[in-house]
N, C-alpha and C positions, 0 to 999 in steps of 0.2 A: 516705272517706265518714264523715261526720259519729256518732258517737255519743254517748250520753251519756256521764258518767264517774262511778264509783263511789267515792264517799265522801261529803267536806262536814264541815261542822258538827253535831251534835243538836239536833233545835227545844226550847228552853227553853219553860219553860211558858207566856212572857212571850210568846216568837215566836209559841204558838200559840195565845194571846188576841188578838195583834194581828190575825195571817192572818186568823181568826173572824171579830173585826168587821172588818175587812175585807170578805171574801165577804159576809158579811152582809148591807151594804150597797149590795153591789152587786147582788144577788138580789132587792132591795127597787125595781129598776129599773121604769118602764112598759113597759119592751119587753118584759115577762115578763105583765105584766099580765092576769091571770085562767087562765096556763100554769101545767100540772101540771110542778112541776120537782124532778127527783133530781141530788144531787150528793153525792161521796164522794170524797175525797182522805186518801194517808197519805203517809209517809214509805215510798218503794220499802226503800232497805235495812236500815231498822228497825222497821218495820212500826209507828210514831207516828204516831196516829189523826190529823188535822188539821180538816179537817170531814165534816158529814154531815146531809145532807139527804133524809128520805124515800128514803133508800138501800135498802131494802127491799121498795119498792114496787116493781108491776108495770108496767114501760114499753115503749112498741111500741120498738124501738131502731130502726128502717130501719138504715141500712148499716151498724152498729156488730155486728149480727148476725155480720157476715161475720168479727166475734173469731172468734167460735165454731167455726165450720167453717173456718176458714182456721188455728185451733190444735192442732183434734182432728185435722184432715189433716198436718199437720208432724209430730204427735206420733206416730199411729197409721199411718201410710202412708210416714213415716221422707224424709230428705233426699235418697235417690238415687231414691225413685218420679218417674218420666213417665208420661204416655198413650203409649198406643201405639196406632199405625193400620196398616192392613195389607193389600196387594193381594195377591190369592192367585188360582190356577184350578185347574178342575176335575182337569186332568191336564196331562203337559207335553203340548209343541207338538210336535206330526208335519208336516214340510214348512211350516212359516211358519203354517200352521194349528193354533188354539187350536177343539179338538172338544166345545164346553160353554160353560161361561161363565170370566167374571174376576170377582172379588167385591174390593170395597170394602169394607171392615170397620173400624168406627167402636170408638173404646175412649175418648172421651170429649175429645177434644183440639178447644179451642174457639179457641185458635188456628192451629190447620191451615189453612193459606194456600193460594190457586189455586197459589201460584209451587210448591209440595209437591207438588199433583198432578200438574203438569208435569213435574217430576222421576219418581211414579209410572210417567207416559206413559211415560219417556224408559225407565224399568225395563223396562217392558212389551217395549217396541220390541227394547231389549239382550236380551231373553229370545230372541228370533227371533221373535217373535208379529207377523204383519202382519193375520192375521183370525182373529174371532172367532165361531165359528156360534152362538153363543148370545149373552148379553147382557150388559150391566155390572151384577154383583147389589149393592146397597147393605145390611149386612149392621149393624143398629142391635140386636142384641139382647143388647148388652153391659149397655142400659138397658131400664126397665121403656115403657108406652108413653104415661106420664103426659108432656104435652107442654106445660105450662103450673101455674104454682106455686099450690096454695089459696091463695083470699084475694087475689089479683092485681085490681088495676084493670082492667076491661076496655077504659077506654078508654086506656091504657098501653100495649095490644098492639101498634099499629102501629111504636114504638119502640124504638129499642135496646136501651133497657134493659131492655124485658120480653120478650126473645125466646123464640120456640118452641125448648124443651131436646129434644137428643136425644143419641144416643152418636156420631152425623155429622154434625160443623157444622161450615161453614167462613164463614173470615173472621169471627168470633166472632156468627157467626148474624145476619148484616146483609150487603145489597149496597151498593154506594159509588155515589153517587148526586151528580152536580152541575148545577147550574143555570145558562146564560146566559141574558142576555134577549134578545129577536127586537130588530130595527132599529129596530120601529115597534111602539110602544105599544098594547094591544088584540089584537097577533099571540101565538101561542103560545112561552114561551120555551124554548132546545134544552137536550132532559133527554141527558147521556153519564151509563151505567150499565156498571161493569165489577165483578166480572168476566162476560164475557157468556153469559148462560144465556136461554131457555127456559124456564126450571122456574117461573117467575111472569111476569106482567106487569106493566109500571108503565104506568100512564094516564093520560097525560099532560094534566089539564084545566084548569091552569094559564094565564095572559095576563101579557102585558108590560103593567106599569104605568107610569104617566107619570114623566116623570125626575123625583127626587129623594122621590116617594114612598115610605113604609116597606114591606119586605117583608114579606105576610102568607101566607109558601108554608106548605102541613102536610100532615102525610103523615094517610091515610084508607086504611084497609082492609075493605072492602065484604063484609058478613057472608053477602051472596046469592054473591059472587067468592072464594071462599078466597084463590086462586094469584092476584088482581090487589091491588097496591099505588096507589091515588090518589094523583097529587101532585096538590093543588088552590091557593086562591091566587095572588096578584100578585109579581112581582118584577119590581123598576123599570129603566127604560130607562136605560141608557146605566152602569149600577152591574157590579161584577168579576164573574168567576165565581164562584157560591156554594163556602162551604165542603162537605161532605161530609155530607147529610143522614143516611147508615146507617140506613136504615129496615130496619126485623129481619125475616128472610125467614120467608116462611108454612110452608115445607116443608125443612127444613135436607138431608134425606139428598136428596132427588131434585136441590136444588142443588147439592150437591157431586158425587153424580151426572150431573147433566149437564156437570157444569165438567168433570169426570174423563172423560165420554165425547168430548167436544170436544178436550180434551188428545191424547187418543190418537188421533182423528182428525189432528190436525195433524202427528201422531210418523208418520203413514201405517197406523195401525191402522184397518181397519174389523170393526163391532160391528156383526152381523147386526138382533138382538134390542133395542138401546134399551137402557134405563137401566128398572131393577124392582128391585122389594122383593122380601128373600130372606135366606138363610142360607145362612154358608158346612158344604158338608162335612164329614163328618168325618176325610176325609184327603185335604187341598188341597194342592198343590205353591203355597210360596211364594215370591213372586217381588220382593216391597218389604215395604221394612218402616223405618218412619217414630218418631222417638220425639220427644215434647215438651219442651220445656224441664225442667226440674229442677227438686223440688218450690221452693228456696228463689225460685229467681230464677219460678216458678209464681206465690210469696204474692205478688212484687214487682206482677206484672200484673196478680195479681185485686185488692190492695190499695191501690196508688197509686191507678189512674183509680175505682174501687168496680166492679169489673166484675158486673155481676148473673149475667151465663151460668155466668163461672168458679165463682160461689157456688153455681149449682144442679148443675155437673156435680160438683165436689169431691163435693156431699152423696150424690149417688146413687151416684160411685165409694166414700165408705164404708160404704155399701148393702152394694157387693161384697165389700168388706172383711168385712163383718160376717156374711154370709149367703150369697154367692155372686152368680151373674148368675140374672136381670138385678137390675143394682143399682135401689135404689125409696127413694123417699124415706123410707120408713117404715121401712127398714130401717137408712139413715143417721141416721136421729135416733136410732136405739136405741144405735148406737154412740156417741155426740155425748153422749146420757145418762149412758152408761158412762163417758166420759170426764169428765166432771162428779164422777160419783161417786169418782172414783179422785184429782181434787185435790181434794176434801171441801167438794164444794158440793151440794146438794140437787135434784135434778134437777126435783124438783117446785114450783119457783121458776120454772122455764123452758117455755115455750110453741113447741114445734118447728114451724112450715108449710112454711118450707122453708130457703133457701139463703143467699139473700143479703140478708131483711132487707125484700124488696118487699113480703112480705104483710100484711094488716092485722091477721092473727091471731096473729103473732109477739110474744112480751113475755116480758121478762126484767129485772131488776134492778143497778141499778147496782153495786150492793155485788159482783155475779155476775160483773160484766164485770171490774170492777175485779181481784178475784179470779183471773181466766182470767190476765189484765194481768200480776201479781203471780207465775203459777204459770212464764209466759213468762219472766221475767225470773230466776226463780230454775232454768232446764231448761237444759241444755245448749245449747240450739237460740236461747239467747236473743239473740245477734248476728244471724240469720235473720230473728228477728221483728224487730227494733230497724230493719234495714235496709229491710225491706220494709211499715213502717209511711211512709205519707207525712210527708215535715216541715216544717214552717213557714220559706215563703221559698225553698224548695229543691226540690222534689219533691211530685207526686200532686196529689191534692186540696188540699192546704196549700199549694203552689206560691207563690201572689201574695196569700196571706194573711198578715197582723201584722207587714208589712215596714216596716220602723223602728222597731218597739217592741222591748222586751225579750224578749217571746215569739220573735221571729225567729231564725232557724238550732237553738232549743230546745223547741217542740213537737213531739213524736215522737205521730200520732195517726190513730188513725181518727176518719172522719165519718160521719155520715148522714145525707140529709134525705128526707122523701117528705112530703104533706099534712099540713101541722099536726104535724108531728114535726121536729125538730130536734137530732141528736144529735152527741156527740164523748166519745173513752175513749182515753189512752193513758198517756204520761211527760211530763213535762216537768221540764227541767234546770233547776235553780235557782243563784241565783251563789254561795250559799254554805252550802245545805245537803243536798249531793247531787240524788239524781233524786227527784222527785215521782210518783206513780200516780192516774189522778183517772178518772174517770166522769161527765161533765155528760149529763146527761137531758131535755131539752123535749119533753113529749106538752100538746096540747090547746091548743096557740098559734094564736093568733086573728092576731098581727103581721103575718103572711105577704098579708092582706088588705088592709094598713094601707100609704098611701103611705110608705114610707123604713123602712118596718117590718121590713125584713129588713135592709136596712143598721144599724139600731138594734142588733139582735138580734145583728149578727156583731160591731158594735164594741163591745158587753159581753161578749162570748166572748173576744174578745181582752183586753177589758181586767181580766175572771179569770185569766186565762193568765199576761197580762204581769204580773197583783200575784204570780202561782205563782212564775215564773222571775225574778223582782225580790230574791226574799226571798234 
């Protein structure tokens, strides 16, 4: 796997008039045209100032946030933390009968998969339990019952990326959803939804549009219908099956809950009682017990694709860390501060709403981020972060960006975008003066409106990067 490498040349002072006008000049672009822009680069392992722009100031970061709580979780929650989940019941089983219930117990794992609870079933089943006279209890009170981040778009909800958090979500809190179209144009097209629940419905109000028209399908979540998902829109006749729309489910525990009761159904478990909210005992016989991946290969999944769910369970697990259960957001920022203050950043520079960077109330400085960057790369854990940063050409976010240019296989970076924000903070390799540390900041960008405005916008981010990794 690709990393940077430690060394290089020292930037002369010559090098660092040149980079200067450089950047300069390219900051002087239209695509930037009436955007508040921060930028901040040094030298990683000499700490040689290079430039600096309004590095100071307060910028929404969208998903650059997710430095934050994806550094303070590595540092503070340590390399060998997972979630854990856990099927438990009331007492053991007399004659194949379970006399109470079975509890599901959520500890924050957002990618717990149906194929897991099937496995729970199979647990169930090996215990000797073929019935249940009570019910399947869904037991979320690992977190607090805040189910949605300050500052959230609401019209954001119906998608993936703004999913309902809780301490029980599966499939990282979205159902899979695909579209073919009917025969005949004007017919409704076939929605397949797995894994298959109950716990919502999709409503299907969708039409076959005439062949070779554009697809205008979109997901709607009816404020009167909590539990119903609209698909509405056209999808054209005679076009493949759609990809995988993952619309974010309204209720995370009653859907793992019902996946979990259908599991056990199918193992030959019957569950008198249904699928309900509850709490486990305080002295449960445990029967499964499920652990998540490992915090490094964790940063890999929240950082590559920018998962929003992972950023808001991380924060409310250092909640727990910090204070106990249920973990709260409010209690994970306090930790995230404290971690701040301990690499000698001022916590009062930073604006905590939540996790991963969605909220509009989130703002932090680049010089901050940079800093976090800098604190990464001089900790032990710095291979963890290096890895689990996406990279140009190769992985994450960065996958099929700056391919051909100098930046390519040498941007080591997080992104972010949400409305009018535009961001990117990581390393970049240069050919002959070691690694780079930089912070590009865009708040208040009008381009995103403008035809070719965002292709502009990416091909001056590359063409900063590629003057980075050039020099």
């Amino acid at each position: 796997m690709p990393r940077p490498v430690v060394g290089g040349a020292p930037w002369t002072t010559r090098d660092v008039a040149s980079f200067r006008a450089t950047i300069t000049s390219l900051l002087r672009s239209r695509a930037l045209r009436g955007a508040q822009v921060g930028f901040i680069a040094i030298d990683t392992q000499r700490g040689t100032l290079l430039y600096s722009r309004n590095a100071d100031q307060e910028f929404m970061p969208a998903s650059n946030f997710k430095l934050l709580v994806g550094s303070t979780a590595l540092h503070r929650l340590g390399t060998n933390f997972s979630y854990v989940t856990t099927v438990l019941a009331d007492v053991a089983p007399v004659d194949g009968v379970e006399h109470g219930n079975v509890y599901l117990r959520g500890g924050g794992d957002s990618l717990l998969a149906a194929g897991d609870l099937r496995d729970a079933a199979k647990a169930v089943a090996a215990a000797g339990i073929r019935a249940v006279t009570g019910s399947v209890i869904t037991d979320v009170s690992h977190f607090d019952s805040q189910r949605l981040g300050y500052g959230w778009s609401w019209d954001d909800l119906p998608y993936y990326y703004a999913p309902v958090i809780s301490a029980l979500e599966l499939e990282d809190g979205v159902v899979h959803v695909t579209i073919t179209p009917a025969s005949t144009a004007g017919d409704k097209p076939v929605v397949n939804a797995w894994p298959e629940t109950s716990a919502l419905t999709l409503d299907n109000e969708m039409r076959t549009g005439a062949r070779g028209s554009a697809s205008t399908v979109d997901i709607v979540r009816p404020w009167d219908e909590p539990r119903t998902i609209e698909l509405v829109g056209s999808y054209p006749l005679g076009a493949q099956t759609s990809g995988d729309l993952v619309p974010s489910v309204p209720d995370p525990e009653s859907y793992a809950g019902d996946v979990f009761l259908r599991a056990l159904s199918s193992e030959g478990v019957n569950v008198a009682g249904g699928v309900q909210d509850g709490r486990v005992p305080s002295h449960p016989v445990v029967i499964w017990t499920h652990h998540s991946l490992l915090m490094p290969q964790l940063l890999q999944r929240f950082w590559y694709p920018s998962d929003n769910l992972m950023g808001e369970l991380l924060l409310k697990e250092l909640g727990v860390l910090g204070a106990g259960e249920p973990g709260t957001d409010a209690n994970g920022a306090t930790v995230e501060r404290a971690f701040l203050r301990s690499i000698g950043l001022d916590p009062k520079t930073v604006s905590i709403s939540d996790g991963s960077g969605l909220s509009q109330y989130d703002r932090i400085t680049p010089r901050d981020l940079l800093d976090i960057l800098q604190f990464d790369w001089k900790a032990p854990y710095r291979n963890v972060v290096i890895d689990a940063l996406p990279l140009a050409g190769v992985r994450g976010t960065l996958r099929h960006t700056y391919l051909g240019t100098p930046a390519e296989y040498h941007v080591f970076a997080k992104t972010g975008s949400i409305s009018h924000v535009r961001t990117i903070s990581g390393f970049v390799q240069t050919r002959t003066h070691g690694v780079v540390t930089f912070s590009l900041l865009v708040n208040q960008w009008m381009g995103e409106d403008e035809p070719g405005g965002a292709v502009a916008l990416a091909k001056l981010r590359g063409a900063i990067l590629s003057s980075i990794a050039s020099r």
